[in-house]
N, C-alpha and C positions, 0 to 999 in steps of 0.2 A: 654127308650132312645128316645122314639117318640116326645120329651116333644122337644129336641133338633131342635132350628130354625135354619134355612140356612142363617139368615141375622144378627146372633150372630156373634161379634167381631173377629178377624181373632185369636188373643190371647185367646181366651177362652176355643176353643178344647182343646189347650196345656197346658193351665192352669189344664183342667179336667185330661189328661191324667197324668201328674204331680200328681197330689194330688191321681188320684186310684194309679198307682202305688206305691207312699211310703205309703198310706194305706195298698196294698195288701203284701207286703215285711212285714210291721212289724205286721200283723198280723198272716204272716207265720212263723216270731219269735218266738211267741207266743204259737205254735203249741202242742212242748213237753212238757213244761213244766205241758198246762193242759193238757197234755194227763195224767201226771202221778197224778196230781191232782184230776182227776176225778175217776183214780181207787182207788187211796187211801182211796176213800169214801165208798168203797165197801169192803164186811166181808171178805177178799181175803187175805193168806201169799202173802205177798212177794217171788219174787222166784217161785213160784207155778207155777204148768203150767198154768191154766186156768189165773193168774194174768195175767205171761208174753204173752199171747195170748190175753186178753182184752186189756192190752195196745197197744200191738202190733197194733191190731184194732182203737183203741181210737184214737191214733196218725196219722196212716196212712190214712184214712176216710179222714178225711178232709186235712192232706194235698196235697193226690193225688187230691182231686176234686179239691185244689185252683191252684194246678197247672197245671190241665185238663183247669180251666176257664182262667186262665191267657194265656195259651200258646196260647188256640183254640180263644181268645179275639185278639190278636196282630195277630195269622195269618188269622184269620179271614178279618182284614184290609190290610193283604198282600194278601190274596186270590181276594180280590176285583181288582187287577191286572190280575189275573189268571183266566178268566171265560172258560168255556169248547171250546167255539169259539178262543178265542184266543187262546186256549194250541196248538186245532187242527193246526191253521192256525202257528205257531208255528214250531210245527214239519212236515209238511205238505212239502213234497219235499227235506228230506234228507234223504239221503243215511245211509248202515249201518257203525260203525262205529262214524261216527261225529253223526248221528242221536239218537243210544244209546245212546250216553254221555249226549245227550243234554236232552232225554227222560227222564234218569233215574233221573238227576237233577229236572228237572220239575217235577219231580213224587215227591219229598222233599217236596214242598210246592205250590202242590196241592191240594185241599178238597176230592179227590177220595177215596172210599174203595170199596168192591168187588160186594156192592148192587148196585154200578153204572157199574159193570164193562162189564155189555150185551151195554149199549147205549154209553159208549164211544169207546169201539172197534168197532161197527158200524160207528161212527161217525169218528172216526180214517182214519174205510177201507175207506170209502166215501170220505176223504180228497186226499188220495191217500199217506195216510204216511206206508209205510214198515211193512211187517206183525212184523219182528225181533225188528223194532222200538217199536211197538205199544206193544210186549211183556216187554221191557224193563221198560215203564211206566205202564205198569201192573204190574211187578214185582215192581219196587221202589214205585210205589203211595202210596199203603198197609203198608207196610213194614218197608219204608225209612223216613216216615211221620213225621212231625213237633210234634206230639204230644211223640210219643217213643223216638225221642232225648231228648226232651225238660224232661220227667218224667226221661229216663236216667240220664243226666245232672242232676238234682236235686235230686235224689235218690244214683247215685254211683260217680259224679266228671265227668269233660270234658274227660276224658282219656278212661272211659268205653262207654263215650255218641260218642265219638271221632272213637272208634274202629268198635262201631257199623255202624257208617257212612261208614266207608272206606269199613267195609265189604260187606253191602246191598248193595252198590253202585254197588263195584265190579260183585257180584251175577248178579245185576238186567242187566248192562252191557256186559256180559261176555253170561250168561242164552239168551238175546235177540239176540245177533251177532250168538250163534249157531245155535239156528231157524230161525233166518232169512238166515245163509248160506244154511239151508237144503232144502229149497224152496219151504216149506208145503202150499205153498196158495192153491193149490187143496183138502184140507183135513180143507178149512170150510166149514161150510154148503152149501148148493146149493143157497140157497136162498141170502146168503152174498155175494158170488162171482157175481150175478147177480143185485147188487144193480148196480144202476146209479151213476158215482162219482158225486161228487158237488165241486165247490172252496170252498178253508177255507181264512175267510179273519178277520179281525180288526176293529171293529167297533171305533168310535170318545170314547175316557175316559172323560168324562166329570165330574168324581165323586170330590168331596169335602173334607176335613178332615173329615166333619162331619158325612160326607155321609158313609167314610170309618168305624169312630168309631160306627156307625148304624149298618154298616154292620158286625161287630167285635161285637158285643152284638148279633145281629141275628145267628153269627155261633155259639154263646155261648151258646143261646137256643135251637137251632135245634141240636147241637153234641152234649152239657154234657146232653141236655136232652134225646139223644135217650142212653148213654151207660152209666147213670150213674149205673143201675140195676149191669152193668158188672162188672163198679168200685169195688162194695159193695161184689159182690159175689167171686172176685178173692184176694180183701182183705179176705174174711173170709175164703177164703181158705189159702191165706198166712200166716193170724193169727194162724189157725190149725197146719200148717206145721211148724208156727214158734214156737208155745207153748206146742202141743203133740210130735212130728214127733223125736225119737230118732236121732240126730248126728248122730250115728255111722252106722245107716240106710240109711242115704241119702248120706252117705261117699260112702257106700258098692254098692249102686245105679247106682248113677252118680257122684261118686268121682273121682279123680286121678287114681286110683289102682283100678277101677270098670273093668276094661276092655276094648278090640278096640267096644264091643257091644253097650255100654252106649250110644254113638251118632247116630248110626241108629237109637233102642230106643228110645232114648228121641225125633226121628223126626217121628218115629212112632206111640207114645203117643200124639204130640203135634198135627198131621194133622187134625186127626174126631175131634177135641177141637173146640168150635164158640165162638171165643172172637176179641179181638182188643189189641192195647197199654194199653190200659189205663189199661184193664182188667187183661193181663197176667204178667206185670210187678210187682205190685204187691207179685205173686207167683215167678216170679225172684228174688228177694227181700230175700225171706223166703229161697230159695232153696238157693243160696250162702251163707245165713248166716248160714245154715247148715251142711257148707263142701264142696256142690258139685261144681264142676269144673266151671272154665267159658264156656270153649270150650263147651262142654255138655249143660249149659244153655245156651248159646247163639243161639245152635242149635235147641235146644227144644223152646226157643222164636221165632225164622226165622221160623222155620215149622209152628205154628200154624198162623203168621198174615198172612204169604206169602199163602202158601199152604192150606187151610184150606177147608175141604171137603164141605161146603157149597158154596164154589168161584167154587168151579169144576164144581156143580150142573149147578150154575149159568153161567157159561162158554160152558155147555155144548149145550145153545139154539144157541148157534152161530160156536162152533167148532165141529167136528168130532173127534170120541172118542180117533183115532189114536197122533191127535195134542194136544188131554189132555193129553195124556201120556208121550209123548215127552214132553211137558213141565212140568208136575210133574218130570220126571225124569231129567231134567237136571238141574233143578230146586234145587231139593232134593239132586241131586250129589254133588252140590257145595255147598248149607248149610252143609252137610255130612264134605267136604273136611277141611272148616272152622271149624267146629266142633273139628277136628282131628288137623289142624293144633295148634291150642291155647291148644288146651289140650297140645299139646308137648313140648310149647316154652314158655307158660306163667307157 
């Protein structure tokens, strides 16, 4: 995309953007058909486990990647709004409450995950934005992210991508207002509390379409390239689950009829997990089509992006162990509660 001049026709970005997208749409048509095409080439029944898990595979492979590179492509060029300076400056002087709200939004369609998440809570405190604020954008950045709607939405319908929204939201809003009422700011490090604030401010946007869709290939490179590994590995785990894994097994698990246990569990199972969207979605995918609950997976999804024991690690150079816990548990209380609520009403 380096190829791309600044002094090219004002129509020509749009032109480009026009033509990848109904290329990338009808090549996502395309998808099953050779998925099934490609195992019928192989010594395989029909029916078979090992079939239904290679297709399983076959299909899902490339469709999560093209719609890992499409979503992380378009917000890639809405990220180029969203730089760390601006989020700070942003949130920077609200209160809790409106500042939540306004956090956990930001956190939507911001580029953050938990390997950034020591230098923007520094960069947060230093602004002077609200410890309960700055947890809320921690909670939603992870979690609430333009990539887990966007593969929801293509994987189960706007209604599953829809419910996911309103609950992360909720979590990440609801999680930040209780730490921020508890008034933990003595329970970060010593060294954080003694930083020096600085202002957060807005620098001049000077970017271009072109400059935007440069930027929209550069997130394409840098994101699908660091997690495609995860893609591959939570598809072949999904494929497993979807092609060996007895029904009446993952009914008995995390079914309906499992019990009030199945949601602690499944947030049990999901925390020591290191993946992302792209990755455990996937194994969501496998696990409902094998009975088990929403409520249940949905929990078992919130506990590994949100909560995930390498964010703790990572959280831990800047917080006191006491304010890791609090925020795991409040954390965890209300994916839990979610959890329990869907199991009962869906």
């Amino acid at each position: 995309m380096s190829s791309l001049s600044l002094n090219l026709p004002r129509s020509q970005p749009r032109i480009f953007l026009l033509v990848a997208a109904v290329l990338w749409f009808g090549l996502y048509k395309t998808l099953e058909p050779l998925s099934h095409m490609l195992v019928n080439t192989l010594p395989l029944v029909q029916g078979s486990h090992a079939y239904d898990a290679l297709q399983f595979f076959f299909y899902e492979t490339p469709k999560v990647l093209l719609l890992l590179a499409g979503v992380v492509f378009v917000m890639g060029m809405v990220n180029s709004y969203f730089t760390p300076e601006r989020t700070r400056a942003l949130l920077s002087g609200k209160h809790e409450g409106v500042g939540n709200v306004m956090a956990a939004l930001l956190g939507i369609v911001t580029p953050f995950c938990s390997c950034s998440a020591v230098p923007l809570f520094i960069g947060f405190v230093q602004a002077g934005v609200p410890l309960g604020v700055t947890f809320s954008f921690l909670i939603s950045a992870p979690m609430v992210n333009e990539i887990a709607l966007a593969l929801l939405f293509g994987l189960f319908g706007w209604k599953i991508a829809a419910l996911y929204l309103g609950l992360g939201l909720s979590i990440a809003i609801v999680a930040g207002f209780i730490i921020g009422k508890l008034k933990m700011e003595h329970h970060l490090e010593d060294w954080v509390q003694k930083m020096a604030r600085t202002e957060a401010t807005v620098g001049a946007d000077e970017l271009t379409l072109v400059d935007r869709i440069q930027a929209g290939f550069a997130s394409v490179r840098e994101i699908v390239g660091k997690v495609w590994l995860y893609v591959l590995a939570g598809i072949a785990i999904g494929a497993g689950i979807h092609g060996y894994v007895p029904e009446d097994f993952m009914v008995g698990l995390m079914g309906k009829e499992a019990g009030w246990w199945s949601v602690p569990l499944s947030v049990l199972i999901g925390v020591p997990m290191y993946t992302n969207a792209a990755g455990i979605i996937p194994i969501v995918e496998a696990l409902l089509a094998k009975g088990a609950s929403l409520g249940t997976v949905l929990a078992f999804m919130m506990s590994v992006i949100a909560l995930s024991f390498p964010e703790m690690v990572i959280l831990r150079k800047v917080l006191k162990p006491r304010l890791i816990a609090t925020f795991v548990g409040v954390v965890a209380s209300g994916i839990m509660l979610v959890g329990f609520v869907f199991n009962a009403v869906v």
